[in-house]
N, C-alpha and C positions, 0 to 999 in steps of 0.2 A: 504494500500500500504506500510506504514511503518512496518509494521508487517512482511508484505511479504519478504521485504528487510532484515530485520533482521534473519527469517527464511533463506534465500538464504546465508544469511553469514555465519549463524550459524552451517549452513550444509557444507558450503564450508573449513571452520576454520577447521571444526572439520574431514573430509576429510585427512587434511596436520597432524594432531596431532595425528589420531588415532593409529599406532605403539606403538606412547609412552605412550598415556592413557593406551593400552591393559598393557604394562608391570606395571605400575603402580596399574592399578583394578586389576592384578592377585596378586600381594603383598597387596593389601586392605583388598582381599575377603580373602588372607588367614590370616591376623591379624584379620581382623572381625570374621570368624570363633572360632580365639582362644576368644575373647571378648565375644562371646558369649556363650561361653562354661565355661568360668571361676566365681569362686566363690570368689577370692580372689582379695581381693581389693588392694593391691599391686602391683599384676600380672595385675589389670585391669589398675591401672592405667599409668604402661610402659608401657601396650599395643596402651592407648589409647593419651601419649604425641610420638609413634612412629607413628598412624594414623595420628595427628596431622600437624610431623614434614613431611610426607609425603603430606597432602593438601596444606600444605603451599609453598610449591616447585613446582612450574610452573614444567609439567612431561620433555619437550623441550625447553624454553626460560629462561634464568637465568634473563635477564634484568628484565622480568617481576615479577619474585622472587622477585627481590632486589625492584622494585616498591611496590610489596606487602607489604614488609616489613617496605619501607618509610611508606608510607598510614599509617600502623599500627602503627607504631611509634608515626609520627603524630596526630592519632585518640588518642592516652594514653596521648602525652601532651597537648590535647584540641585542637589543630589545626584544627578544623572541616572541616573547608570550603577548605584549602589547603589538607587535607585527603579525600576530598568529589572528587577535582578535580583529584588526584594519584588515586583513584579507579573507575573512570567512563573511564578514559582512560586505565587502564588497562582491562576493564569488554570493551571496544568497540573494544582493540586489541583483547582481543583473549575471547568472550559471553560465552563459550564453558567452561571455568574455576570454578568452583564452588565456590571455596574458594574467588576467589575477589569478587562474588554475597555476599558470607557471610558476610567479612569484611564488605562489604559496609551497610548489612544489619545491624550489630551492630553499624554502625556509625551514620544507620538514629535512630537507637531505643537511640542512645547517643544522639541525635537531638530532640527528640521525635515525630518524625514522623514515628508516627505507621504505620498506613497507607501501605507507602510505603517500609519500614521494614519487615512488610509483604506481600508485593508483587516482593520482592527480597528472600526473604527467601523460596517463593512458588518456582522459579527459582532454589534457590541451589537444595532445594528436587527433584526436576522432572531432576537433571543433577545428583544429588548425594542422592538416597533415603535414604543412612543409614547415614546420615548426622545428627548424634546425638549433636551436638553443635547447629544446626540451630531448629533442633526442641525444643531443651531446651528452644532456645532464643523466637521462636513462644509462647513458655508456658509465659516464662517471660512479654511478651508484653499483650497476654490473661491474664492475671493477671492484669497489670496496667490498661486493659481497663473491668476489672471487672468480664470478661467469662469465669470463673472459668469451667467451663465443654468443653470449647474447651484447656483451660490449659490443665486441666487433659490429654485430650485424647493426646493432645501431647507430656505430662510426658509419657502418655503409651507407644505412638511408640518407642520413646527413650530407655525405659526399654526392651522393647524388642528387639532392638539393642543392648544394651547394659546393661545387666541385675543389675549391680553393680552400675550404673551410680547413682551419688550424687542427681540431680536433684529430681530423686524419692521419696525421704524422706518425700519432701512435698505435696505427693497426700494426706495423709489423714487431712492434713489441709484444705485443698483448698476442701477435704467433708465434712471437718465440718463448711465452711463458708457455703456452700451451704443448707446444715441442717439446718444451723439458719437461712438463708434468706427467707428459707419457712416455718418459724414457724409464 
């Protein structure tokens, strides 16, 4: 039943928002296009603090912006638990957001609650699949919990979002743990 409710809202939210998402995903898909196309790590990486500075921007509500922004603030100076409650309240206004699933997703991996880190992170992807920061972070977490082959596969989708992207560097590490784990 709680599921259900949240589904009903999350349809309903997203109903009131959709206008602005549309304008917003058409300026995405066309920076992701140039992201994906580029070879240069310059160009990749303006591209990818303007994808950025667009997730971070509630597409309709500034208030919730600006919460985002406390949250985050908060999460950089340790403030966990008062960062914990600025993103559950803005992730119940408006579920529909990806970027507040993420925030809150790095603030449980700052918690270490893997766990749930990644089951907000599953969230951003299924609202935002080319969410190259969340999957970086899913690798991050497969990493601390040892799963080097679900890392990887998550360096992968990333790379292929985003072909420049830094995180990549260390797929052939994370093969050569796994070569020596089966020796």
């Amino acid at each position: 039943m709680k599921n259900f409710r949240f589904l009903v809202s999350l349809f309903l939210i997203s109903i009131l928002f959709i206008p602005a998402y549309s304008k917003q995903n058409s300026t995405l898909n066309n920076l992701f296009n140039q992201l994906k196309n580029t070879e240069n790590s310059q160009n990749a990486d303006f591209l990818e603090k303007k994808i950025w500075a667009i997730w971070n921007k509630h597409p309709k509500n500034n208030s919730l912006t600006e919460k985002l922004k406390l949250g985050t603030d908060l999460m950089r100076e340790g403030s966990y638990g008062y960062a914990l409650k600025v993103f559950n309240n803005v992730i119940k206004t408006d579920p529909g957001w990806s970027e507040a699933w993420n925030k809150r997703a790095t603030l449980l991996f700052f918690m270490n609650n893997f766990k749930k880190s990644l089951q907000d992170i599953r969230v951003v992807l299924s609202l935002e699949p080319r969410h190259f920061g969340a999957l970086s972070g899913q690798a991050q977490i497969y990493i601390e919990l040892g799963e080097y082959e679900k890392a990887i596969k998550s360096l992968e989708k990333a790379t292929q979002i985003y072909p420049v992207i830094k995180s990549n560097k260390i797929i052939p590490s994370l093969e050569k743990i796994i070569k020596e784990q089966s020796i």
